[in-house]
Steps between C-alpha positions, in 0.01 A plus 500: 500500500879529540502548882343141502735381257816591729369469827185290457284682679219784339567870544149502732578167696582624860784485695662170623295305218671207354569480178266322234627155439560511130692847580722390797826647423665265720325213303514554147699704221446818382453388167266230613300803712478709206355198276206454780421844496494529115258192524310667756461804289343312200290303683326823637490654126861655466698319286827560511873269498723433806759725295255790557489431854855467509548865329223683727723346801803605363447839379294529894804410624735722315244841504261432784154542406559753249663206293185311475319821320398490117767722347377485196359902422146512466337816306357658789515785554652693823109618581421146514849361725421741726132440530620108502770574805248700724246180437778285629609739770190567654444131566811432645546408883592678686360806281782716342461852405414614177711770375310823292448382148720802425795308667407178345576644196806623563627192625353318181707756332771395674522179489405468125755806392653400192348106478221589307255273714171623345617543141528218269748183502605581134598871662722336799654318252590751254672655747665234674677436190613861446888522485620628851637831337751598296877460581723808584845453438719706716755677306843419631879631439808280554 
């Protein structure tokens, strides 16, 4: 969806395809190519606004890929990532290997130290509003 939007061509279109008409950078706007593809996307079922377009391609552009992920935490948990990830990993070409589920979980570990990714949202919360700590005051003689 967003490769179209800034280049006009599909991510599976081969090389040295032009681009589709309505997506022609060097024709229209990039606010005019994200309002086509929002109209595209609720004619095939997906409604959704040009400014939703316009924030998938932005946050795409700032993070890569990664950007265009649902951040929001889901309460899954790390059993079913993993399971999820090895899904998506074994039908990826070319094929990547799988690590042991043993290491899986230590990078899940890892990368959710201290976030609290499978616990609740009213947990994260509570302690993202935590004071940082309290203040020591150095003693000092003049």
């Amino acid at each position: 969806m967003v490769g179209e939007v800034l280049r006009g061509l599909s991510p599976d279109s081969p090389p040295g395809t032009a681009p589709r008409p309505d997506y022609d950078p060097g024709r229209w706007s990039l606010a005019r190519r994200e309002q086509v593809k929002a109209a595209e996307l609720a004619a095939a079922g997906h409604p959704v606004s040009a400014a939703t377009v316009k924030r998938h391609r932005q946050r795409y552009q700032a993070r890569g890929v990664v950007g265009l992920v649902d951040h929001r935490v889901d309460r899954r948990r790390a059993g079913f990532v993993l399971w999820r990830t090895e899904q998506i990993l074994a039908g990826s070409d070319p094929p990547v290997v799988v690590p042991s589920r043993r290491t899986l979980y230590r990078l899940f570990g890892r990368l959710a130290h201290g976030r609290h990714v499978t616990g609740s949202a009213r947990a994260r919360r509570s302690l993202a509003a935590r004071p940082d700590g309290p203040v020591l005051l150095t003693p000092s003689v003049a």
